[in-house]
C-alpha positions as a printed Julia matrix, in Angstrom:
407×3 Matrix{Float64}:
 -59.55  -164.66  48.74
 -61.67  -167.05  50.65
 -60.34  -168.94  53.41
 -59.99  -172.62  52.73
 -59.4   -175.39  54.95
 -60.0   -178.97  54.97
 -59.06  -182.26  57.33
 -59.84  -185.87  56.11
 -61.89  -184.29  52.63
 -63.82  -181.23  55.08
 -62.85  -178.06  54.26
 -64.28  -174.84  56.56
 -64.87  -171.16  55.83
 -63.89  -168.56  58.21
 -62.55  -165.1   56.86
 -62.16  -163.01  54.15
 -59.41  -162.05  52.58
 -62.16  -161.16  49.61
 -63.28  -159.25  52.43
 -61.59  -159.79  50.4
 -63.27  -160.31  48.22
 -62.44  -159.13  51.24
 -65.31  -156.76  49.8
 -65.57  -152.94  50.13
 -67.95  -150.89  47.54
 -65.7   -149.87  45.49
 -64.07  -153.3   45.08
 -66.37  -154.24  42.15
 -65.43  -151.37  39.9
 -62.18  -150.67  37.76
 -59.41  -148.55  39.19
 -58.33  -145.44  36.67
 -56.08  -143.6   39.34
 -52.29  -144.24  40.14
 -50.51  -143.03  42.73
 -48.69  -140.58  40.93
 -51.61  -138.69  40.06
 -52.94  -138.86  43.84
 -49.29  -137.46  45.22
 -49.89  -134.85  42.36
 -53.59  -133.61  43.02
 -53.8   -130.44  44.95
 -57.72  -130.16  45.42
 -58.74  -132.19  48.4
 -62.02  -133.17  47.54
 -60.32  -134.85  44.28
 -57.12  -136.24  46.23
 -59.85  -138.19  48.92
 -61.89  -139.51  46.13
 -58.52  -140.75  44.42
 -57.59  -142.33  47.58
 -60.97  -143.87  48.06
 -60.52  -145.44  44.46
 -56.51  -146.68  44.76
 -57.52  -148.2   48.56
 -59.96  -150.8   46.59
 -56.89  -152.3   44.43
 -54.36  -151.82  47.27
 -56.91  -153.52  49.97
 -55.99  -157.02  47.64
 -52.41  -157.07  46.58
 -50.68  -154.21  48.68
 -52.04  -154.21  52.04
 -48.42  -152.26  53.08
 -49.3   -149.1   50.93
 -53.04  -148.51  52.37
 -50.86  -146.95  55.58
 -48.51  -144.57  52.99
 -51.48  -143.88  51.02
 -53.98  -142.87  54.73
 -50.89  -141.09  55.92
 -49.8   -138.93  52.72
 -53.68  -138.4   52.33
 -54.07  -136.94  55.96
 -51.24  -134.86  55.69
 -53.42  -132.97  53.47
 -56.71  -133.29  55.17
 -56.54  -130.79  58.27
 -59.35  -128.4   57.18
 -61.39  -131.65  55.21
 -63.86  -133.65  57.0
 -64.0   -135.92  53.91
 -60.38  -136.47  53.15
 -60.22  -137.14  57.3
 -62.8   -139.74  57.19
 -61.23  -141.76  53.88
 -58.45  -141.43  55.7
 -59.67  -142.93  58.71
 -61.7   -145.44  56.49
 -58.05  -146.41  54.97
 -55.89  -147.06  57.95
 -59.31  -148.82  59.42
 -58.97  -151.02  56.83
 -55.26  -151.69  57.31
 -54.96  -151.78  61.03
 -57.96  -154.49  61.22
 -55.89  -156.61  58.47
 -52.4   -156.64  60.17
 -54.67  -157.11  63.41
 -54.76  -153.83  65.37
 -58.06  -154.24  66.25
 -58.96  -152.03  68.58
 -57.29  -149.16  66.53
 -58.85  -150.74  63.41
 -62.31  -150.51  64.4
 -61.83  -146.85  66.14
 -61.01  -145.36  62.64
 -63.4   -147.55  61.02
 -66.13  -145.89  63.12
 -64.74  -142.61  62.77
 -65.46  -143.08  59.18
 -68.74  -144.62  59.96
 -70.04  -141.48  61.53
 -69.02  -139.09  59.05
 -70.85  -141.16  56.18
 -73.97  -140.82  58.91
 -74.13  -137.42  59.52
 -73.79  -136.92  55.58
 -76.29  -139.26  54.97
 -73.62  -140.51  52.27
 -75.23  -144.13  51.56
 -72.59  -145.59  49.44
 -69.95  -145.05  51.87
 -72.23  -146.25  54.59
 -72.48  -149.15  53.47
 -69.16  -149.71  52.56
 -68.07  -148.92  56.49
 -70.81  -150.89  58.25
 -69.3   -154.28  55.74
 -65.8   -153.14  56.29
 -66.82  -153.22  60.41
 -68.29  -156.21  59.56
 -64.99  -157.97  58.5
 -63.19  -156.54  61.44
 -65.97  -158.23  64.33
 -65.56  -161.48  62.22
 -61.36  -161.68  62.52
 -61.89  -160.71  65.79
 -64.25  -163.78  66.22
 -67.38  -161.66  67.2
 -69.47  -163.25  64.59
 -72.73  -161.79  66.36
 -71.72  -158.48  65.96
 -70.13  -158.92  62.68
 -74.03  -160.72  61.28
 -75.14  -157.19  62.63
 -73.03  -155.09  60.34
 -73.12  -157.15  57.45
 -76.77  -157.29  58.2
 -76.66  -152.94  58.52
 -74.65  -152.88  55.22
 -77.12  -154.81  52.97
 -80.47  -152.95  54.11
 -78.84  -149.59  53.52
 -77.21  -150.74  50.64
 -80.87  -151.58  48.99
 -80.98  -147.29  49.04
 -77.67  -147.17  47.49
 -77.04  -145.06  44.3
 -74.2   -148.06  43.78
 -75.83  -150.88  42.25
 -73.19  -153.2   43.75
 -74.07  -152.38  47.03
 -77.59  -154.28  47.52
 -75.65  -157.58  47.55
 -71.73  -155.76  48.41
 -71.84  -157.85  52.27
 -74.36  -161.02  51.03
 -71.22  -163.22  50.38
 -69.7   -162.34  53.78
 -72.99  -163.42  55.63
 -73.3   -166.4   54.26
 -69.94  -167.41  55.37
 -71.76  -166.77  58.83
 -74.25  -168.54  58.04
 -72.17  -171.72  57.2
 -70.19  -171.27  60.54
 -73.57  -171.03  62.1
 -74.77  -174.3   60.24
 -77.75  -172.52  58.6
 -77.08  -173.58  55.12
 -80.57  -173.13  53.57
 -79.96  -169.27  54.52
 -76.3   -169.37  53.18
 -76.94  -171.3   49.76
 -80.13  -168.77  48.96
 -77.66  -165.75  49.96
 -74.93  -167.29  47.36
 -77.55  -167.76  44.64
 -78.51  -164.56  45.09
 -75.09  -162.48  44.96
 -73.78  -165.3   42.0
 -77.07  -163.94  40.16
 -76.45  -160.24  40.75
 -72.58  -160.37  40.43
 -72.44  -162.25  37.39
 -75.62  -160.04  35.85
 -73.02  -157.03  36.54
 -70.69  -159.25  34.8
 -68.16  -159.17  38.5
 -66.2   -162.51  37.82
 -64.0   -162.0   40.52
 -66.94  -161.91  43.09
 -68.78  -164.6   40.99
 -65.52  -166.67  41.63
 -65.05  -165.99  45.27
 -68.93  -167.07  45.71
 -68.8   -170.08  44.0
 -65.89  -170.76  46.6
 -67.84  -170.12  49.22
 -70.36  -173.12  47.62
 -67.51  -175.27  47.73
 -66.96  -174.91  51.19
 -70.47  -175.76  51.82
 -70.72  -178.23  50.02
 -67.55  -180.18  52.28
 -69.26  -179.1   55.41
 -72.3   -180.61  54.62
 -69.34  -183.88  53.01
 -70.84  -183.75  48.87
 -67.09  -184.09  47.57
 -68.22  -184.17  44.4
 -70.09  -181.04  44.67
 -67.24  -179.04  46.01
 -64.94  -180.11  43.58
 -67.5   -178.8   40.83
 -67.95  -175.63  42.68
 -63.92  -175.27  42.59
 -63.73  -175.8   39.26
 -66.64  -173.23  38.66
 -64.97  -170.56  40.73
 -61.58  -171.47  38.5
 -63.23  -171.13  35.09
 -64.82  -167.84  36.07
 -61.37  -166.55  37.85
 -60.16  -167.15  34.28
 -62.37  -164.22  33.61
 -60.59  -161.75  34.89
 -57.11  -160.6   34.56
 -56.22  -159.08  37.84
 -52.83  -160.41  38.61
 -53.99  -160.36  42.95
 -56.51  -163.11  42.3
 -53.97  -165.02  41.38
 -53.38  -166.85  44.63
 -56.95  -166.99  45.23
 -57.4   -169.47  42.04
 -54.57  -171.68  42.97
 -55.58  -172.22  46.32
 -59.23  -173.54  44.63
 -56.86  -175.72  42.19
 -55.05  -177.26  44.71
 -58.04  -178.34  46.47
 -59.43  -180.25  42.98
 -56.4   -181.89  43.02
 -56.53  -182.87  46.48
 -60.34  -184.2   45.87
 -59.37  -185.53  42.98
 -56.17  -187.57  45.06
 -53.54  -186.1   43.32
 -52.25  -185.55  46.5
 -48.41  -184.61  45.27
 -49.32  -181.71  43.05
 -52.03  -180.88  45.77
 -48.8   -180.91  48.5
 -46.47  -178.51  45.77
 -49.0   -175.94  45.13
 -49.81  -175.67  49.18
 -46.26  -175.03  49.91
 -46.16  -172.81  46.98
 -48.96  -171.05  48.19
 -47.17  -170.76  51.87
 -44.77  -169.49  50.85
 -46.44  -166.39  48.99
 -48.87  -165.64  51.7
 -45.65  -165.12  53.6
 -44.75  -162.72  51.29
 -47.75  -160.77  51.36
 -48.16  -160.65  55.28
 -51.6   -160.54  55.89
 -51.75  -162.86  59.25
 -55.56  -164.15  58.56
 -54.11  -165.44  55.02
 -50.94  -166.88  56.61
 -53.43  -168.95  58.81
 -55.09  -170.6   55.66
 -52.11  -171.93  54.32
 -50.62  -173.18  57.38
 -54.1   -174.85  58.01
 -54.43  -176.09  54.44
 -51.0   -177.97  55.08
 -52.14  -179.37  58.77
 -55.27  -180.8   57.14
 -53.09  -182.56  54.44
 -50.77  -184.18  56.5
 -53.91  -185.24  59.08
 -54.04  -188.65  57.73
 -50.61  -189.1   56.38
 -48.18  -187.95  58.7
 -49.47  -186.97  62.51
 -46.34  -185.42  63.16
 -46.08  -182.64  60.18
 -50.07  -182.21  60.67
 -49.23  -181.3   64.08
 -46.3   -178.41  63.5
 -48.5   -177.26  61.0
 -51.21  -176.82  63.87
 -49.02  -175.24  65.86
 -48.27  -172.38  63.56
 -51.68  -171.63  63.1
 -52.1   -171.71  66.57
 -49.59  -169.27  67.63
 -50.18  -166.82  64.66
 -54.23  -166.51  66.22
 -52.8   -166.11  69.58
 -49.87  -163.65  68.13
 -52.68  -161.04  66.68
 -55.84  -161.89  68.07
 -57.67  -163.82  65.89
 -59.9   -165.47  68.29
 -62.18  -166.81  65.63
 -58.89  -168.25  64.25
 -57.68  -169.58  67.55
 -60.45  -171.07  68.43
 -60.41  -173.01  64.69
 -56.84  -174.42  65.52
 -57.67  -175.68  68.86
 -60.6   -177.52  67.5
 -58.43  -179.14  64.78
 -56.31  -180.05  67.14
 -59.26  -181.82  69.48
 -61.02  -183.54  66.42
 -58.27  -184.21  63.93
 -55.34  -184.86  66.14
 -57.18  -186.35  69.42
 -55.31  -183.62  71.38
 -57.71  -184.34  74.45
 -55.5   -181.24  76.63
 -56.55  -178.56  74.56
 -60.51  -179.02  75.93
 -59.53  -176.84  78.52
 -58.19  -174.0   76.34
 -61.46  -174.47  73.81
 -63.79  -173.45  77.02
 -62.01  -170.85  78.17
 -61.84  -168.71  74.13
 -65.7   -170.08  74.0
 -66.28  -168.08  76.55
 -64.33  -165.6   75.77
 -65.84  -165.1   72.54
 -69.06  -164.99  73.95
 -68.69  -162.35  76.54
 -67.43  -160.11  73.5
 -70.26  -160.37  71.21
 -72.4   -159.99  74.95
 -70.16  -156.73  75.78
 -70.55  -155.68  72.41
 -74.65  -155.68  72.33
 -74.88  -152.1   73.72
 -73.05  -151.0   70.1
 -75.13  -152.88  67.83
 -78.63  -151.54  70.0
 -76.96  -148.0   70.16
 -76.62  -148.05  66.05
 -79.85  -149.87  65.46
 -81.47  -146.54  66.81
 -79.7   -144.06  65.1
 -80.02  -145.37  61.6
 -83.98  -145.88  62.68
 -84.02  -142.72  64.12
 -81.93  -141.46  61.03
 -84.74  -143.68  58.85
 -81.66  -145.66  56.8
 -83.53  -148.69  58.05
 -86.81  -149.32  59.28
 -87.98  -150.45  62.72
 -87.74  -154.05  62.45
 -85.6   -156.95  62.61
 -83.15  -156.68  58.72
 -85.03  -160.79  57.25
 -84.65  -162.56  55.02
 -87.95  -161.98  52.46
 -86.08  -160.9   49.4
 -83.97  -163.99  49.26
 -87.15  -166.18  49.93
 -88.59  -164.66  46.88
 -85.41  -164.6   44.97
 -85.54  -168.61  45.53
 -88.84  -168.98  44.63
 -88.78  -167.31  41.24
 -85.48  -169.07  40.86
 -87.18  -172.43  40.98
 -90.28  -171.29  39.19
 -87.7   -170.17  36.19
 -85.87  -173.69  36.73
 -89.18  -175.85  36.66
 -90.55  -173.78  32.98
 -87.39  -174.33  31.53
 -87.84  -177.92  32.39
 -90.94  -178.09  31.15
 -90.07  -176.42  27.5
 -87.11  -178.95  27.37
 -89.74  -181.57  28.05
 -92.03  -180.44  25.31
 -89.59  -179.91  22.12
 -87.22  -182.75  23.5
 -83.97  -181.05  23.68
């Protein structure tokens, strides 16, 4: 799900849960396996690629069982270099999303290298997004550009399909935190295009999400409440019961831009209280700042206690990105003046990790050149340039007929 949060009508995007979305390779395709049949297989080769499949649904609704299923799978894995990297790749996944970290992103890697030495391009692009969502709840969003960056040029090579547009949504999240919103609104055009031609309507929702929230930061309310009700009507689309939350956090924000603020409130406690349930910390943080933004106007008080929880939840497991979000809601909303002190200090903070973290992203720029997954230049923009273009050529003949036969 896509993290939503708004104060006086402005709502910002930070994280995934779509990494959500979110947001590995095999996220887009339709689970066959159950976990009966992966406990049953003996063949290893078999049992890994069963695991790879089952992590994809459990990633979204059952972050608990990624750990029983990395754990059962490398109790099998001691003479398997694949089953030991999915297993890695697994309890990567799950470390980084109940905010380990530094464990998360040592297994991650782990996984990363195997899919380089075997040249294996679906999975490698799969890990470099996956590392990509771990630098961006960390709040490295430098490093985390880089990977998402990585994952999209080698995922043009991909035998997957999905993967030439699997990390476009999570860049353009960057983008928006960045402020470059040409470069995010061509990047959502272009996955909304792809997704929806592979007919993906749970990626064609989260995207059109992802509008919405650009939309508020650049303040078009009336824009974002049409994206919200576009990402509804195509979350209607599919039947996947862990989307479910995902959808009414988009219909509680039409009724909150539509100032129905009391069935707004009930579905944002709702929604509290089932993110609590499900215990992923970065998704806790939306609600709680979903709530602080509602009260900003109309009650100070509860806007502030809601703050607070956010606060000490980023602080709790590292969420710097997320810390840093709280404090400046807290500065600009609740004109907190004491917490300008605290905003310089995780500013530069942040900064000296994406600056201690350059050496990794130069180190794996030259072995995938070397290795020739990418080529010697800076990963640009050109497709999406032309992807707008022809976009707006399309638009302008359609016009054009309409004009001629008057319909």
């Amino acid at each position: 799900m896509l993290i939503k949060r708004f104060s006086h009508g402005r709502k910002v995007v930070w994280a995934l849960s779509c990494f959500v979305i979110l947001c590995n390779s095999n996220s887009f395709g339709q689970n066959k396996f159950t976990f009966s049949a992966f406990k049953n297989e003996k063949n290893h080769l078999r049992k890994a690629k069963i695991a790879l499949e089952l992590s994809a649904e459990y990633v979204r609704y059952n972050i608990d069982s990624l750990k029983i299923l990395a754990e059962e799978l490398k109790e099998s894995s001691n003479k398997n270099a694949f089953s030991r990297s999915i297993s890695c790749r697994i309890l990567g996944i799950y470390e980084v999303r109940k905010g380990d970290f530094n464990n998360g992103v040592v297994l991650l890697k782990a996984a990363k290298n195997y899919s380089l030495s075997m040249q294996d391009l679906e999975l490698l692009t799969s890990d470099m997004n996956e590392l990509g969502n771990a630098y961006f709840l960390k709040g490295d969003f430098k490093t985390a550009e880089f990977y998402y960056k990585t994952s999209l040029d080698i995922g043009e090579d991909s035998p997957n399909e999905t993967d030439a547009f699997l990390a476009l949504i999570n860049l353009a999240r960057i983008h928006i935190l960045q402020k470059k919103y040409s470069e995010a609104k061509q990047e959502l055009e272009k996955y909304i295009f792809l997704a929806t031609k592979n007919e993906k309507w749970e990626a064609v929702a989260n995207a059109y999400a992802v509008f919405a929230d650009l939309a508020l930061e650049q303040k078009n309310y009336e824009l974002a409440k049409l994206y919200c009700e576009k990402s509804l009507s195509a979350s209607n689309k599919t039947k996947k019961s862990y989307f479910y939350l995902n959808a009414l956090t988009n219909k509680a924000l039409v009724y909150f831009l539509s100032n129905e603020k009391k069935q707004a409130l009930e579905l944002f406690k709702k929604i509290l209280r089932d993110r609590k349930t499900e215990n992923i910390a970065h998704k806790i943080f939306e609600a709680y700042f979903n709530l602080a933004g509602y009260f900003v106007v109309s009650d100070k008080n509860l806007s502030e206690k809601y703050s607070d929880s956010c606060l000490q939840l980023a602080k709790k497991k590292g969420l710097l990105g997320l810390e840093l979000e709280a404090i400046k809601f807290k500065i600009e909303e609740l004109k907190l003046m004491e917490f300008k002190e605290a905003k310089a200090k995780l500013e530069l903070k942040i900064r000296e990790l994406e600056n201690n973290n350059k050496k990794e992203r130069d180190k794996l720029s030259g072995e995938l050149i070397s290795g020739k997954f990418i080529e010697k230049k800076e990963i640009n923009n050109n497709s999406l340039i032309l992807f707008a273009f022809f976009s707006a050529l399309l638009f302008f003949m359609v016009l054009q007929i309409r004009k001629k036969t008057g319909k």
